[in-house]
C-alpha atoms as one frame of an Amber mdcrd trajectory, in Angstrom:
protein
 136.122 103.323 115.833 132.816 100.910 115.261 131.073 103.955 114.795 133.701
 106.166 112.332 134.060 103.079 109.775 130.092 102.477 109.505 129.136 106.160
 109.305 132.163 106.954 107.271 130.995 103.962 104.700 127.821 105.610 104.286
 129.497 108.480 102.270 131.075 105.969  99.512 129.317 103.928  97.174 129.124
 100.349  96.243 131.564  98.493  98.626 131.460  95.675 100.964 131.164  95.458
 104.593 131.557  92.329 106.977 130.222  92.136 110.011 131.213  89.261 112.222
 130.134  88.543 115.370 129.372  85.638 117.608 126.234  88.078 119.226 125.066
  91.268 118.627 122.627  93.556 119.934 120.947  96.394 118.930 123.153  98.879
 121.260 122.859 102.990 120.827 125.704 104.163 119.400 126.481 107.858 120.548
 127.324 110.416 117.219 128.688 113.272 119.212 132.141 112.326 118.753 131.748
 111.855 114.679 131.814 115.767 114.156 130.823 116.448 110.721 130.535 112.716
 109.841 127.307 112.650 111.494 125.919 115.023 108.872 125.492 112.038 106.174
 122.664 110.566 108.737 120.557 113.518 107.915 120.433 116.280 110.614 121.730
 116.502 114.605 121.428 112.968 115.794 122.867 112.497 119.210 122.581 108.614
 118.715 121.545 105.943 116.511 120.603 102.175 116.648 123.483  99.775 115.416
 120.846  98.032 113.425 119.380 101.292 111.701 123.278 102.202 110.853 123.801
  98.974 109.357 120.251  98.937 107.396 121.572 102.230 106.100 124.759 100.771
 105.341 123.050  97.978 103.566 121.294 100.595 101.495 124.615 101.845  99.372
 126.896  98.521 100.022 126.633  94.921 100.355 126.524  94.166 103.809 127.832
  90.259 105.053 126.885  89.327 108.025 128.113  85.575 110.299 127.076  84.778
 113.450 126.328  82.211 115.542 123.358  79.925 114.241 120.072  80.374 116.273
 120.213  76.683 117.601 123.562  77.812 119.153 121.596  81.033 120.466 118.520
  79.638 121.948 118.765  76.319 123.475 115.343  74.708 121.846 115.358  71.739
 124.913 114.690  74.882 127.430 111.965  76.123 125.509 110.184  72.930 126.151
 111.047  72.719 129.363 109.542  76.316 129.561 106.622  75.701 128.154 105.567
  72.394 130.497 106.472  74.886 133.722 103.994  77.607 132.484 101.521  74.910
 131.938 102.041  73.354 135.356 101.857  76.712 137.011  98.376  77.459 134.855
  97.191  74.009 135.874  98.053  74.534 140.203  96.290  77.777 139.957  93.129
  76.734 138.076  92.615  73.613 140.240  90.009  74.605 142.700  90.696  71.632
 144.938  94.258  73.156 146.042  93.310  76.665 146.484  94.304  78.280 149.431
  96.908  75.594 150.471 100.229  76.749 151.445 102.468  74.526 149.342 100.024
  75.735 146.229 101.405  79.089 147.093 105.229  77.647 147.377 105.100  75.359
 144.388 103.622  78.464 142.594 106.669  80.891 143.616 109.268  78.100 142.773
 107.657  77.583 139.372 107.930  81.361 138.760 111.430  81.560 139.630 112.106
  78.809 137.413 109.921  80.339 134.614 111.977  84.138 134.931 115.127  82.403
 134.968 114.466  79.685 131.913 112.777  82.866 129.939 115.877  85.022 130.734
 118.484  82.398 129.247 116.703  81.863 126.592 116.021  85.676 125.054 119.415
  86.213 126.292 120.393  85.928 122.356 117.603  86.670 120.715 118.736  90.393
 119.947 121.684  88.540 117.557 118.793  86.491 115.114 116.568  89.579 114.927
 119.696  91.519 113.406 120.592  89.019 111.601 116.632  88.385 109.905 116.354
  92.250 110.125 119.420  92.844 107.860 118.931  90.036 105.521 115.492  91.831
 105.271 117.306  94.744 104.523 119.593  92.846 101.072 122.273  91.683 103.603
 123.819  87.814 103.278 123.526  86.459 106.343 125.427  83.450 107.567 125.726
  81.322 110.266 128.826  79.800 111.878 129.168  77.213 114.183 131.621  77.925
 117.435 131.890  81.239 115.685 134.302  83.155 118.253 135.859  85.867 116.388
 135.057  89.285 115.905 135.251  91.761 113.043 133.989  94.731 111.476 135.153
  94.785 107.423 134.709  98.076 105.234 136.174  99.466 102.570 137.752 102.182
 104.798 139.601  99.840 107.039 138.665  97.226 109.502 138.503  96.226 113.375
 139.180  93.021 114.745 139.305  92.097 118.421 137.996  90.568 121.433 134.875
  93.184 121.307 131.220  91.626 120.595 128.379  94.097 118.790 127.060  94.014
 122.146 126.417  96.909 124.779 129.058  94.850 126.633 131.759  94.613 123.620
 131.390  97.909 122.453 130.005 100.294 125.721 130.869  98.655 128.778 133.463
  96.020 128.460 137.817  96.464 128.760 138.187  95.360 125.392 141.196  95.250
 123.026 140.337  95.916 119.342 142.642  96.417 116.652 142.110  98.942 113.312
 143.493  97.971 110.056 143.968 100.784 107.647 146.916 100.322 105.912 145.916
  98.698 102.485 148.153  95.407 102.202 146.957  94.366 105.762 143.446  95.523
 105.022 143.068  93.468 102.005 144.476  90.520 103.694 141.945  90.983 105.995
 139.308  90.637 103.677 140.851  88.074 102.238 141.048  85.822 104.436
């Protein structure tokens, strides 16, 4: 359904879309099962980029787009904390004094374990500001919301809202439960609100 309301936007002009979303990332989103829809992206696609369909989207509509604020999606205290482990690590290995030592070696394996898994948490999010940056780039409004928890998808075609991130997770893997609003008095409530 993520996929039918963005592609079928594409073929109308001039409306709004709203996309809301606490994270996001950049997840393929298969075209086979658009049939003729797919046509408007120019050619046999068998996938496209969720960002690319929303810069395209952003091309004929406005696009609004909340999410979580970047402070919320990196934690800045771990990038300093980051930062003094790679320098310790750089400093144990180019002290010619301790090379060759055994607990060199250890201290050096526990720093990189603490390195991967402080660099992991902290690009964990950083798919959801690129979009965000990339889009804004693009004409959209973006917004940031703090505690931001719900999730929706707003076009002038209808709408989903649900428990589904724009994440490979929320829209691929995930049980999720989403709900589409077609009918127009629910559907402009929607946007209302």
């Amino acid at each position: 359904g993520f996929a039918q309301l963005l592609v079928g936007t594409l073929s109308h002009q001039n409306g709004e879309v709203w996309v809301i979303s606490p994270w996001m990332k950049d997840v393929r989103i298969p075209l086979s099962h658009l049939g003729p829809h797919a046509s408007v992206l120019g050619g046999e696609r068998a996938e496209i980029s969720m960002l690319e369909l929303l810069q395209r989207v952003a091309d004929r509509h406005r696009v609004i787009v909340i999410t979580r604020p970047p402070g919320n999606l990196v934690y800045l205290p771990d990038l300093k904390r980051l930062d003094e482990k790679i320098q310790t690590r750089a400093q144990l290995q180019d002290e010619e004094m301790l090379q060759g030592h055994s607990i060199v070696e250890d201290l050096t394996l526990e720093l990189n374990a603490d390195i991967d898994t402080l660099a992991n948490g902290l690009t964990t999010h950083l798919d959801t500001i690129r979009i965000g940056l990339k889009l804004r780039q693009s004409g959209a409004t973006l917004a940031y919301l703090d505690h931001l928890h719900v999730k929706l998808l707003w076009t002038s075609l209808g709408a989903m809202i649900g428990s589904a991130n724009f994440t490979n997770g929320g829209l691929i893997r995930n049980e999720e439960l989403m709900m589409e609003v077609t009918d127009d008095r629910s559907h402009q409530e929607l946007r209302d609100a």
